[in-house]
N, C-alpha and C positions, 0 to 999 in steps of 0.2 A: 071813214074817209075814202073816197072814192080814187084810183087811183087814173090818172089818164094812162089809156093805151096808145102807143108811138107804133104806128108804119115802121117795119125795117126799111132803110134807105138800100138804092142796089145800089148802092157803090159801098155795102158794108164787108169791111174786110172780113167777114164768113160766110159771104154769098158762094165764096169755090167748094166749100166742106158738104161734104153728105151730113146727113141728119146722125150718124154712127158716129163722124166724128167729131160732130160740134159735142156730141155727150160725153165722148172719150175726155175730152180735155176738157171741159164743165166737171167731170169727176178728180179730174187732178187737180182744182182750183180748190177741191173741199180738204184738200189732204199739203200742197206745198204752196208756197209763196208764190204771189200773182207773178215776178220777175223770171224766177225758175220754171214757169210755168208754159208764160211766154217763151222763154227761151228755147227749152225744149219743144213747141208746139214751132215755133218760126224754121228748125231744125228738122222737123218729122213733117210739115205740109209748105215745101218749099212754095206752092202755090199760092197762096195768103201774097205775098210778095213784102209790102212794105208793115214793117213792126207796126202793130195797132197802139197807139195813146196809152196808158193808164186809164186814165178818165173813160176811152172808147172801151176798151175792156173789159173795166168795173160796170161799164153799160150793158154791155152784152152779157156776163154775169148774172147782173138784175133781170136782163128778159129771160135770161135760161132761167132762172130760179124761180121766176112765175109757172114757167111751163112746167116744171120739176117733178108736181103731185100727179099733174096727165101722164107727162112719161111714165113715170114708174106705176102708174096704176097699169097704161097698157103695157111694161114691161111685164107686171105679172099676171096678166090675163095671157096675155103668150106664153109665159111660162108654165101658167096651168094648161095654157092647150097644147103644149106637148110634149107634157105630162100626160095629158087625157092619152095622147097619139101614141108615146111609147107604150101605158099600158096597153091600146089596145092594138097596136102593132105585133110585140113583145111577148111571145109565149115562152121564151125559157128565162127561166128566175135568174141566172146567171148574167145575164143580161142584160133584164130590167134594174139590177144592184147598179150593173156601171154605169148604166142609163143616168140614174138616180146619183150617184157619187158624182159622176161631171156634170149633172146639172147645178148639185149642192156647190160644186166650184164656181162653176162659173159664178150663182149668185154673189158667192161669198166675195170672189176680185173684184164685182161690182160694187160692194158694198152690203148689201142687204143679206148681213147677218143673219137676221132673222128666219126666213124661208129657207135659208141655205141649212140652217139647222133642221129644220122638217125635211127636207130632203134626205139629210144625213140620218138621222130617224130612222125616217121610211127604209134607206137602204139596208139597215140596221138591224130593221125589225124581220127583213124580208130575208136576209142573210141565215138569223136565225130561225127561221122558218122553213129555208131551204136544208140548213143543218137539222132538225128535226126529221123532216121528210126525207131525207138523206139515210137517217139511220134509221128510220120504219121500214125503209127500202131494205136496208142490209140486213135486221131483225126479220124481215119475210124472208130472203133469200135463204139467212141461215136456218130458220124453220122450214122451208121447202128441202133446203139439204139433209136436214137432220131425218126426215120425215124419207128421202128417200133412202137413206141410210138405212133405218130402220128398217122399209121394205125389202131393202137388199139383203139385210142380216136376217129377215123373217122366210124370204126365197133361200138362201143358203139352209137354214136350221131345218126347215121344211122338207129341202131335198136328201140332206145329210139324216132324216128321220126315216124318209121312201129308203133309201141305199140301204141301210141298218133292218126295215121290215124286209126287205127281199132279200139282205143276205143272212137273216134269219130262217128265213122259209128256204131258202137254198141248204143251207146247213141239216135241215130238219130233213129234207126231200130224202126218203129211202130211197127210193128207186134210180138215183142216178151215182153214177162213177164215182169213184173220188176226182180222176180227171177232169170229169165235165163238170164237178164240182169247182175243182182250183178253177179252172178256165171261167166258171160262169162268176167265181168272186172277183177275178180280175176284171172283168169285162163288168161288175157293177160299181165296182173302184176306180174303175179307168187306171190299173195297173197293165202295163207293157210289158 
């Protein structure tokens, strides 16, 4: 069945709304009562002026619900472009998580559960990824520490090995004093 398409008339009481907000309140029409609906939109866009009909309502309704599959298709092709933009704006992971957690919000107050979960996903997956990388990071640091650890206790052992052969051979040395003796073990001890 073919369906006729109707001209909006300009005298239609949503000729004053941005295109933002005729969807705002198309999305409250899927969720409360046409009356509450109205009421709250005649409250929030003083500019409408006179209460639209029932009948004119349930009309405008039916033309947003035609357009409903375009919208949300190009709502998520915007939403994937940026997604494209944060990842490639977005070098630190930290980042790209919040990026990704308010964008999964936002979907989800829109509705579109769906996506809003991949999002959550992503952010999820990236978090623990960042937690991995996180502690390879600290597994190196503490091998770089351990490692100079090591070199410091190999230069200690080392020197403390030199001190012990020379004040062996001091010891051994016939030819000099007992004095220049004491004096020369103090001075390889660094005793004062």
């Amino acid at each position: 069945m073919l369906e006729r398409i109707i001209k909006p008339r300009i005298d239609r009481w949503d000729n004053c709304l941005t295109e933002q907000e005729r969807w705002q309140i198309y999305e409250r029409t899927r969720k409360q009562h046409w009356a509450s609906v109205v009421a709250w939109m005649m409250q929030e866009y003083p500019q409408i002026g006179d209460t639209p009909s029932k009948s004119a309502f349930f009309r405008w309704c039916k033309s947003m619900r035609q357009c409903e599959s375009a919208h949300r298709l190009e709502s998520a092709l915007v939403a994937r472009e940026e997604a494209n933009a944060l990842v490639s704006a977005v070098t630190n992971d930290k980042t790209l998580i919040d990026a990704y957690q308010t964008l999964a919000q936002d979907l989800a107050l829109k509705g579109d559960v769906d996506s809003a979960s991949k999002y959550c996903q992503m952010a999820i997956k990236l978090a623990e990824r960042l937690a991995k990388n996180e502690e390879l990071e600290l597994k190196k640091e503490k091998l770089e520490l351990d490692r100079e650890l090591l070199k410091l206790n190999r230069e200690k052992f080392e020197a403390q090995e030199a001190r012990e052969r020379e004040a062996c051979a001091t010891l051994k040395d016939a030819e000099i004093t007992p004095e220049e003796r004491e004096a020369r073990l103090k001075q390889i001890f660094h005793i004062t």
